[in-house]
C-alpha angles and dihedrals in degrees: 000000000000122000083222099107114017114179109289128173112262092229139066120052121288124240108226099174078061097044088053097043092053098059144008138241146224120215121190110188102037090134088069131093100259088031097059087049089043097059085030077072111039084044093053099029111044108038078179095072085087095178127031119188114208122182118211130180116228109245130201105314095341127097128212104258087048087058102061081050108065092006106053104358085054100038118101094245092067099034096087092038093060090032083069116028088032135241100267090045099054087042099051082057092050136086121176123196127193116230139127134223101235087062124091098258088019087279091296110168119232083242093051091046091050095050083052103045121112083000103071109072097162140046112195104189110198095155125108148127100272097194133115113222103012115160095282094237095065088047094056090047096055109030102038111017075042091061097042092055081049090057099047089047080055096053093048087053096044084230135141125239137237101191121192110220123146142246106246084070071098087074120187100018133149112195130355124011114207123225079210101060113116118269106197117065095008118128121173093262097045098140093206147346093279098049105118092175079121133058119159091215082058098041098054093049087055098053094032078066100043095053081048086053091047095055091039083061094051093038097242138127129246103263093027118114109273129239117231095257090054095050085051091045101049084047101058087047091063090047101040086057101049102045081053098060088036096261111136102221145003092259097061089030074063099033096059091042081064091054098048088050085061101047091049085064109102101203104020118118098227134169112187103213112207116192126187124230096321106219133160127334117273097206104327126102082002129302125294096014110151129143135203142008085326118176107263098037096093080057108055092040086065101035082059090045087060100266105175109159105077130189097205138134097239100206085044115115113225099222096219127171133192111230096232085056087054094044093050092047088048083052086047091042096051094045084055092052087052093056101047086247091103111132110210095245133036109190099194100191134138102212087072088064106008118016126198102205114207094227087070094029090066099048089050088054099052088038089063098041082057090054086054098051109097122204126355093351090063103058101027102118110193126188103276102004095140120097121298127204119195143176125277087249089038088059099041086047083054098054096043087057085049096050098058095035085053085041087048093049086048092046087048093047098042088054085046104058087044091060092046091058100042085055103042089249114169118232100056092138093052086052094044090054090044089056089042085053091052097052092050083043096059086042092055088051094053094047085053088043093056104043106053081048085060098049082044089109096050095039105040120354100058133037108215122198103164107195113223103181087132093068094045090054093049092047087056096056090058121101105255083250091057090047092060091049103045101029123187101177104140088151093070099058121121099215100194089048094044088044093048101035098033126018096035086051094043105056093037087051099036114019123071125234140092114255092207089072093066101046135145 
């Protein structure tokens, strides 16, 4: 049994400057973009945390403690922090241990264990494989064998767990998403509490045998380098299962297996710790700090390459979350933990207490777009040249207009250049880059295509509200020194101000991409 959550009375404020002195913590993950805010925080705001434990895993030829060198010490979230507080400082308070996830223990050393033991009272988990439709193979490794290595870490360490999961582990959902609803056995299209269609256990032999089955087929062992069938093949898997119990995607179909993993453990302390759609800092580090591929940047990379035809849910809320929100509820959600108050799930969300819905967010985001336009761009006013927003058929219809009018214009101009050489014509080369335009063109317009139908479940086929009343809880019982220093205050964004002065900001400073390549 772990010594995380004695018994501890349910009513008076916690201390976290307290909780935090009298223990320390392990954070895997802290590379990561929510990580490195994460310990960006605990370093800057609780002086008291004397001692924070971070696992790394060595990569290529560097070793860990290389990495928090050049990947988390040199990255922006902790310059101003050591600029501050000072290098040596933030090292002394520092131990990095090198593991890996795929390892019993997560790789931990005796001598690493040791230095830990009776010390590390929390694991906050933060790691994990953020991508939609990965082989599913390499899903299940990471975010679910990695989980189970987490929790026997945990266990060795008599520690309890935070685990970072995410909200959309809810699947195919329209409305309100509860904090209560049952983790094990729930899939998105469990009819009722006593359906037992799903157990994880089940669930992870099935599919153990269908990625065997997959290799078998190409040939390859488990742990060779995949052909390209097989990385298709082991893919649509993932997704083909998922979409079959309600989940969107391969990433939350894993993520909830994890959970699930956790939940199914008798005696272990454990918070389960949902975000929302994690996007670019509100004030901490700075504003407009993100990092990544992150979920809105394609986005916003269209919407400010003109982007007007939208295929949204207008009365849907976008549950978006700024990263320093997230890593201040991860901070709240692990001091409850500490003191036995830890509720099992923390939705931190902003819908439940101050929606964006996607109907004005798009129109913030073309409106800015307009302000940005210079001559003649900026004041031509055509018929219809406001946003649109159409149907998923509607916008399939669209492309594939689009598609045959860009192929036709390729077909002219190729025929074109043909004649001109066969007479002697002059302008060959002019013809030649206008036929090279209009292929890059048609390409433009199928990435486009193609993201906005990925994002098709968040944007319009579902309606989110994630409710987050066990946060707020948890922030009241903080000391109001505790609460300015750990803030969850999503109802007092501005979200035009935050779109226009921080995310948009944000993904064109820090996130790399052209945003020509996803134009209208």
């Amino acid at each position: 049994m772990s010594s995380v959550g004695p018994k501890a009375p349910q009513t008076g404020l916690v201390d976290a400057g307290a909780s935090f002195q009298q223990t320390e913590l392990l954070i895997i993950g802290a590379n990561g973009f929510i990580g490195k805010v994460l310990l960006a925080l605990l370093l800057d705001r609780f002086p008291e945390c004397e001692r924070v434990h971070l696992l790394l895993r060595s990569k290529r030829r560097l070793s860990a403690q290389e990495r928090l060198e050049k990947e988390i010490l040199a990255a922006p979230p902790l310059t101003p922090i050591i600029e501050r507080a000072g290098r040596q400082q933030i090292c002394r308070r520092l131990v990095v241990h090198q593991g890996d996830l795929a390892q019993p223990r997560c790789g931990i050393s005796e001598e690493s264990l040791r230095q830990m033991e009776g010390r590390v009272r929390l694991i906050i988990n933060c790691a994990g494989l953020v991508e939609f439709f990965p082989p599913v193979d390499d899903a299940l490794a990471t975010n679910v064998d990695g989980v189970a290595r987490v929790i026997e870490l945990a266990r060795a360490l008599n520690a309890g767990l935070v685990h970072v999961s995410t909200c959309f582990v809810c699947g195919e959902a329209d409305g309100l998403v509860e904090e209560s609803e049952q983790i094990l056995g729930f899939y998105p299209r469990r009819r009722h509490s006593l359906d037992g269609a799903f157990h994880h256990e089940r669930e992870l032999r099935y599919m153990g045998e269908r990625i065997r089955e997959a290799y078998a087929a190409e040939g390859i062992q488990p742990g060779q380098r995949r052909t390209r069938m097989l990385t298709r093949r082991l893919i649509d898997l993932g997704w083909q299962r998922a979409a079959q119990w309600g989940w969107m995607n391969t990433y939350t179909y894993s993520k909830s297996l994890g959970e699930q993993l956790i939940a199914a453990q008798p005696d272990l302390p454990y918070t389960i710790v949902r975000p929302a759609i994690v996007e670019a800092a509100l004030e901490f580090p700075f504003p407009g700090w993100v990092e990544g591929g992150r979920t809105a940047a394609p986005l916003v990379r269209m919407a400010m390459a003109g982007l007007r035809h939208w295929t949204v849910r207008e009365d849907a809320p976008m549950e978006v979350i700024p990263v320093d929100l997230v890593a201040s509820g991860m901070l709240i959600a692990a001091v409850m933990l500490l003191n036995g108050r830890a509720r099992k799930v923390y939705h931190l969300s902003t819908a439940y207490e101050n929606p964006i819905y996607y109907g004005p967010l798009i129109r913030i985001l073309y409106k800015t777009y307009r302000r940005r336009q210079n001559g003649w761009r900026r004041w031509l006013r055509l018929p219809g040249a406001g946003v649109r927003v159409l149907t998923p058929e509607q916008a399939q219809q669209r492309g594939h207009r689009q598609q045959r009018l860009l192929e036709g214009a390729q077909e002219v101009t190729a025929k074109l250049r043909r004649w001109m050489q066969q007479l002697g014509i002059p302008g060959e080369d002019w013809v030649r880059r206008l036929n090279s335009s209009l292929r890059s063109a048609s390409l433009r317009a199928m990435i486009r295509d193609q993201a906005l139908q990925l994002y098709q479940p968040f944007m319009c086929d579902n309606r989110f509200i994630f409710e987050a009343e066990n946060i707020r809880l948890a922030y009241r019982a903080l000391s109001d020194r505790d609460r300015q220093r750990l803030p969850w205050t999503p109802e007092k964004i501005d979200w035009e101000a935050y779109w226009v002065n921080n995310e948009i900001p944000g993904v064109e400073r820090w996130v790399a991409g052209q945003a020509s390549a996803l134009s209208d």
